[in-house]
Backbone as CSV, one residue per row, in Angstrom:
resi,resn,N_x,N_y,N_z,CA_x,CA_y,CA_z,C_x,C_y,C_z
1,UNK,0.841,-1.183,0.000,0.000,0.000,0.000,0.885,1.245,0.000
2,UNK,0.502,2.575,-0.639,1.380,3.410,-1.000,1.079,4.399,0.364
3,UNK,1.854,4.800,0.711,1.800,6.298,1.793,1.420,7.194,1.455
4,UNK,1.772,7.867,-0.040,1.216,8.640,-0.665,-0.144,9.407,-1.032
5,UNK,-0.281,10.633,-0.345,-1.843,11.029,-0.946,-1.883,12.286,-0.313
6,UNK,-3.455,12.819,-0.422,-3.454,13.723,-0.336,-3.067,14.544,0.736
7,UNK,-2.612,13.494,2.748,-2.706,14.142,3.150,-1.144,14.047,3.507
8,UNK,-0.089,13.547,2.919,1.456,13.551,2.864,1.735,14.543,3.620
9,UNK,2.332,14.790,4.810,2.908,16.261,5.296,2.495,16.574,6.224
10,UNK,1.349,16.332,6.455,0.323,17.108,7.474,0.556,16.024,8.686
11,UNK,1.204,16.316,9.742,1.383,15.795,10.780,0.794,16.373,12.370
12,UNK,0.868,16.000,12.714,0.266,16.173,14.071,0.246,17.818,14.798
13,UNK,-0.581,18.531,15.393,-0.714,20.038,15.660,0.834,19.927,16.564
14,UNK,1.453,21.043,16.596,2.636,21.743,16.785,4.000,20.846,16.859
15,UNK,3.652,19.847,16.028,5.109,19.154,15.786,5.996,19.559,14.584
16,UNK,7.245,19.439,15.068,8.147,20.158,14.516,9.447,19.259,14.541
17,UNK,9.818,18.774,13.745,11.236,17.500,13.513,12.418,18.977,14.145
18,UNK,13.195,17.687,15.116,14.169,18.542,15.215,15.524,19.101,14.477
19,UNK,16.092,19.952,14.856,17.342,20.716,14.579,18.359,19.527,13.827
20,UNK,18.201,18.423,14.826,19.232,17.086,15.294,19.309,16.408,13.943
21,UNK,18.008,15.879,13.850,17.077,15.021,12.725,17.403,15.387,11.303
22,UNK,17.148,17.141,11.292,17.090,17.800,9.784,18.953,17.485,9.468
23,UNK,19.434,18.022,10.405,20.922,18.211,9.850,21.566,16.517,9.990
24,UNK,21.097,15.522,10.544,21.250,14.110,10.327,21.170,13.890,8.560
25,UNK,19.721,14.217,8.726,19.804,13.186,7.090,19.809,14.733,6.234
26,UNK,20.232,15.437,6.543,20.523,16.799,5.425,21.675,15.914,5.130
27,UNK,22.970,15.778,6.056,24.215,15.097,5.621,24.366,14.189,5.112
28,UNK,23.376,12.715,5.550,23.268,11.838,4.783,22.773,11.797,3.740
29,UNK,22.123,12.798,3.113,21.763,12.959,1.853,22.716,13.550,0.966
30,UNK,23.744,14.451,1.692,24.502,14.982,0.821,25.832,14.185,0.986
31,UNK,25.695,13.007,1.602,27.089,12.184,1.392,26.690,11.098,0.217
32,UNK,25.392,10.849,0.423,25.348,9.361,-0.714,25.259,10.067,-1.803
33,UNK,24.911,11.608,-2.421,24.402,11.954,-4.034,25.876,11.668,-4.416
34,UNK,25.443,10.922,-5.933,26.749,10.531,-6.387,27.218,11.569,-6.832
35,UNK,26.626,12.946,-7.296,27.300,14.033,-8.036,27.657,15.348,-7.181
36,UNK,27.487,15.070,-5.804,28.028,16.277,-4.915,29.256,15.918,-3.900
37,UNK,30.291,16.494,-4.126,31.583,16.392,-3.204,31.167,17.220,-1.915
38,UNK,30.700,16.359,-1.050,30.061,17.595,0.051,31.203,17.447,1.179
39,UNK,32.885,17.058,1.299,33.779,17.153,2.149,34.281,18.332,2.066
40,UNK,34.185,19.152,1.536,34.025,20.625,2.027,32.772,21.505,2.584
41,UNK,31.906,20.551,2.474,30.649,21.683,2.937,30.192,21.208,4.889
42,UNK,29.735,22.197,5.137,29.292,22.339,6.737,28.120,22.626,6.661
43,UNK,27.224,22.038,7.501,25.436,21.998,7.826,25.215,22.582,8.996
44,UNK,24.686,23.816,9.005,24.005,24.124,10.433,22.448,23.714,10.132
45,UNK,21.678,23.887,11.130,20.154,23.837,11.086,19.838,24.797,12.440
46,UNK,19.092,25.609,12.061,18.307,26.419,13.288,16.838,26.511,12.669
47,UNK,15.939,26.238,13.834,14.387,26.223,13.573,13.950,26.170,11.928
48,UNK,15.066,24.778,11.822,14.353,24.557,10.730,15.016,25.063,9.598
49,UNK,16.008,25.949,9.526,16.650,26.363,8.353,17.909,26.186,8.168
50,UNK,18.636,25.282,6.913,19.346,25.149,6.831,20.676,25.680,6.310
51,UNK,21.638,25.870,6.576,22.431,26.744,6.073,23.742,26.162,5.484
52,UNK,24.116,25.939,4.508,25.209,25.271,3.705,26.254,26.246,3.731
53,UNK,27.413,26.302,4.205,28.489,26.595,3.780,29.441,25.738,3.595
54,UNK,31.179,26.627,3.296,31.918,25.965,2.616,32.154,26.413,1.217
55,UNK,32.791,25.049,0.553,33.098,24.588,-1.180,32.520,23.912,-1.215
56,UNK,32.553,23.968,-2.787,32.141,22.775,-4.057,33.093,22.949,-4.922
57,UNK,32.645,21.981,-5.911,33.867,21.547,-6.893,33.132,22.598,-8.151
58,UNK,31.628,22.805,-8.295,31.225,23.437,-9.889,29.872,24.171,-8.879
59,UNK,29.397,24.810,-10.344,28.090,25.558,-9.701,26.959,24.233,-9.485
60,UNK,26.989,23.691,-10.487,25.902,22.275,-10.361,25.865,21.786,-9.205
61,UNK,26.768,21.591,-8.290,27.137,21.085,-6.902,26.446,22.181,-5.987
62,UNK,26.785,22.889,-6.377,26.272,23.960,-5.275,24.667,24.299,-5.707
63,UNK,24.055,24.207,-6.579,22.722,23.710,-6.697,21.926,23.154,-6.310
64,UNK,22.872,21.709,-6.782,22.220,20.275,-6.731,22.374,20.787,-4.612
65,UNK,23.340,20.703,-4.195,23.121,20.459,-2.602,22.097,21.292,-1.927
66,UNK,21.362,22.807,-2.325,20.534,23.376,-2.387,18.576,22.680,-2.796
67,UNK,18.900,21.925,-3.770,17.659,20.843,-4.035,17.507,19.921,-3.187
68,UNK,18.405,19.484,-3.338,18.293,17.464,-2.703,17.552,18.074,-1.458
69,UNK,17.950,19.098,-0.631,17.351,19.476,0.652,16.328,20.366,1.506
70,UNK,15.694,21.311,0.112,14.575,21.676,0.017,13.241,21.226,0.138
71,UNK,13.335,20.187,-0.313,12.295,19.310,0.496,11.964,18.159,1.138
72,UNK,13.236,18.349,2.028,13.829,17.497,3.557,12.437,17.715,4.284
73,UNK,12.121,16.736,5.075,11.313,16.708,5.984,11.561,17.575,7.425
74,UNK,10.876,18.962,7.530,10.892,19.831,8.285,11.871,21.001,8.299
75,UNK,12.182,20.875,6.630,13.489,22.418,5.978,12.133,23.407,5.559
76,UNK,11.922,24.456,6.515,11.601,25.645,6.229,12.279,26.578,4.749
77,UNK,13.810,26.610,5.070,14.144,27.223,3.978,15.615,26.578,4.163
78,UNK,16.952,27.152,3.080,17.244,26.253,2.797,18.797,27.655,2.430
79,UNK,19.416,28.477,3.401,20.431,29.571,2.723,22.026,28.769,2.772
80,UNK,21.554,28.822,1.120,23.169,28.576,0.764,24.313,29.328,0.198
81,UNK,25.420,29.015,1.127,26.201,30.040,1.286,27.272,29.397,0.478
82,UNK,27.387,28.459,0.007,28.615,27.831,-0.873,29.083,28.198,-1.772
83,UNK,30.324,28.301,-1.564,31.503,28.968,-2.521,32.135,27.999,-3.275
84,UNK,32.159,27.947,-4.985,32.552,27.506,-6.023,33.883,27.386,-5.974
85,UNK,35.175,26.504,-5.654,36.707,26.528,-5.720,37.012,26.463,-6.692
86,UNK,36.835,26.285,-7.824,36.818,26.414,-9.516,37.403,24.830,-9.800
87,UNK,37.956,23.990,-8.969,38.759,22.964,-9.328,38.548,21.928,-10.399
88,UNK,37.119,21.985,-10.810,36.696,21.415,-11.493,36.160,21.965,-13.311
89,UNK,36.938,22.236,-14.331,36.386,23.012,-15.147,35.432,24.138,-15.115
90,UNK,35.841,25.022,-14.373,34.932,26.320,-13.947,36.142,27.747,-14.661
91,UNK,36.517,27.379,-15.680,36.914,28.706,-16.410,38.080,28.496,-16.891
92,UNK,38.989,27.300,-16.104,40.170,27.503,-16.190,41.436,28.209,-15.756
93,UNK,42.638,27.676,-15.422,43.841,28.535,-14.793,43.412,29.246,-13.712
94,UNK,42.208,28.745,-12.626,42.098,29.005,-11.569,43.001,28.597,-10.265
95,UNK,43.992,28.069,-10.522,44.690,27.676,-9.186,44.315,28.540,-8.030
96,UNK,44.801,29.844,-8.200,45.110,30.518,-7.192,43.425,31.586,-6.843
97,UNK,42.595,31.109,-7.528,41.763,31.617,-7.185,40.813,30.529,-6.423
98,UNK,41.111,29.646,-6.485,40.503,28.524,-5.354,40.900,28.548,-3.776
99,UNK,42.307,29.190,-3.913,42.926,29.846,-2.507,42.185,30.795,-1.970
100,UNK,41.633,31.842,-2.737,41.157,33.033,-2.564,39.424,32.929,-2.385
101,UNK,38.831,31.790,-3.370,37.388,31.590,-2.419,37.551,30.895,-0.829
102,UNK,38.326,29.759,-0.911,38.143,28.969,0.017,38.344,30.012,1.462
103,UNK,39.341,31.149,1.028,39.839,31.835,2.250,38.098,32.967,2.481
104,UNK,37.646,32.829,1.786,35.922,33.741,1.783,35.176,32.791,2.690
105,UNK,35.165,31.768,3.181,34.425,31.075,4.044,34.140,31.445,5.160
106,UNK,34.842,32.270,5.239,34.990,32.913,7.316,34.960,34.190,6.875
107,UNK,35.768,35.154,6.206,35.672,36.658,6.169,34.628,36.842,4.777
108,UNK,35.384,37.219,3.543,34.243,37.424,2.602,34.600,38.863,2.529
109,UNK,34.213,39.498,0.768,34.014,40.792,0.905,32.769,41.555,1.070
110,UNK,32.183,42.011,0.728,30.898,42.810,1.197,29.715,41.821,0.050
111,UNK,30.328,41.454,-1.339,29.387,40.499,-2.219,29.741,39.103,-1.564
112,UNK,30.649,38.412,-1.391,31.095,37.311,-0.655,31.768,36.867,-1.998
113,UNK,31.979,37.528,-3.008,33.111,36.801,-3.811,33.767,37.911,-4.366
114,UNK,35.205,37.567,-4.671,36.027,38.393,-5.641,35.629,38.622,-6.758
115,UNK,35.790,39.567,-7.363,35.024,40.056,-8.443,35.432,38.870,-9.785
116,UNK,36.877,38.215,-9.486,36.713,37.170,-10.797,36.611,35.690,-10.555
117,UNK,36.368,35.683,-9.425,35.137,34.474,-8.704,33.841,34.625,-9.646
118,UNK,33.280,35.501,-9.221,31.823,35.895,-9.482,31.287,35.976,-11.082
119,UNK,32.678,36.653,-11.769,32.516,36.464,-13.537,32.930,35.279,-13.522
120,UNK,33.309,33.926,-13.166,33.612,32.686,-13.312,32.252,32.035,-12.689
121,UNK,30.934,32.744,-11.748,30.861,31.725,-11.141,29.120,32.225,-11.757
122,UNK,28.480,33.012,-12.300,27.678,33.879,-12.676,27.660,34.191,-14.257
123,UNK,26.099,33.593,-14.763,26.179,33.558,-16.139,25.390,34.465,-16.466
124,UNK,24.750,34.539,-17.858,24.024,35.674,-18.516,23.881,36.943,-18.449
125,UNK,25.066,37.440,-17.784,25.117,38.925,-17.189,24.337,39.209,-16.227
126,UNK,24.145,38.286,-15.383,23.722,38.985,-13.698,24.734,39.365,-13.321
127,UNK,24.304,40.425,-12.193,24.857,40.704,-11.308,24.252,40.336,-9.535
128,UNK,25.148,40.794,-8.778,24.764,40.450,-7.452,25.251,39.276,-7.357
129,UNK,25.036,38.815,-5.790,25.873,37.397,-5.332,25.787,36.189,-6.576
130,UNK,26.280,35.473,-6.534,26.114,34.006,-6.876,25.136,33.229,-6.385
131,UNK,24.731,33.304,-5.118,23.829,32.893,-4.261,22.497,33.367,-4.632
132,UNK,22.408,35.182,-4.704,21.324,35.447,-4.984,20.680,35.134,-6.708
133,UNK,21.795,35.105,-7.448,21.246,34.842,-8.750,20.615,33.325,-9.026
134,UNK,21.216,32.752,-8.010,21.238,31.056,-8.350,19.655,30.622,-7.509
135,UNK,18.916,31.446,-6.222,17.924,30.807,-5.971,17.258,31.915,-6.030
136,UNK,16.850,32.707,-6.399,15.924,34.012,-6.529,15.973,34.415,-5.113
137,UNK,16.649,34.785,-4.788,16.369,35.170,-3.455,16.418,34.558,-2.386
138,UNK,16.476,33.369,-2.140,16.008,32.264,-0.774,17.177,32.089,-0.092
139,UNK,18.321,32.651,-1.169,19.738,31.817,0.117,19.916,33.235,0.410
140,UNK,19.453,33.919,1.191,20.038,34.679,2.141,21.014,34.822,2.984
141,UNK,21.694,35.897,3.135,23.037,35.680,3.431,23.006,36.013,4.871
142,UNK,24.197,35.599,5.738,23.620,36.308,7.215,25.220,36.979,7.395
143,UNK,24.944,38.559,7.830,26.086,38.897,7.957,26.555,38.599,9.618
């Protein structure tokens, strides 16, 4: 018999999966996807919202780890803060600019990337974060 239907979700009046739970299988989800290197990334969870920082290897990674967990059982929202290390075909002759995101994890400039981070990491002529172009808005940044 399937679990599935109309009333999927709807659980019991003021229950709320914990902090513990979300960032449990947030990780275990982002260790088994075969296409995300998540040994650079760090999981907080507060009331429910999850917050990704760290690296990735491409922008797809930093996407994809943004999806898989959006609709985790009891993820309110979902701000990802992950920084692109270029290591992986992301422009090319990035060595030394993989030094220079990874060192953005803790300080950061006022956008949270170097300006040729951001033309490496940001397509169709946006501007603004990487973050903000990549989820319309939802990965909010916390200063």
């Amino acid at each position: 018999e399937s679990w599935e239907g109309p009333h999927t979700g709807r659980g019991p009046q003021g229950y709320q999966r914990s902090n513990e739970r979300i960032k449990e299988e947030a990780c275990e989800i982002l260790t088994r996807h075969g296409h995300i290197d998540a040994s650079g990334v760090t999981v907080e969870v507060n009331n429910g919202e999850v917050t990704l920082t760290g690296t990735v290897n491409s922008r797809r990674e930093k996407r994809l780890a943004e999806e898989v967990l959006e609709n985790l059982s009891g993820v309110k929202d979902v701000h990802n803060q992950l920084r692109v290390s270029g290591r992986e075909g992301n422009g090319g002759g990035q060595g030394s600019q993989a030094g220079q995101t990874s060192g953005l994890q803790t300080g950061g400039t006022s956008s949270g990337m170097t300006g040729s981070a951001r033309a490496g990491a940001t397509s169709g002529g946006t501007t603004g974060s990487d973050t903000e172009s990549e989820t319309g808005g939802r990965g909010r940044r916390r200063s």
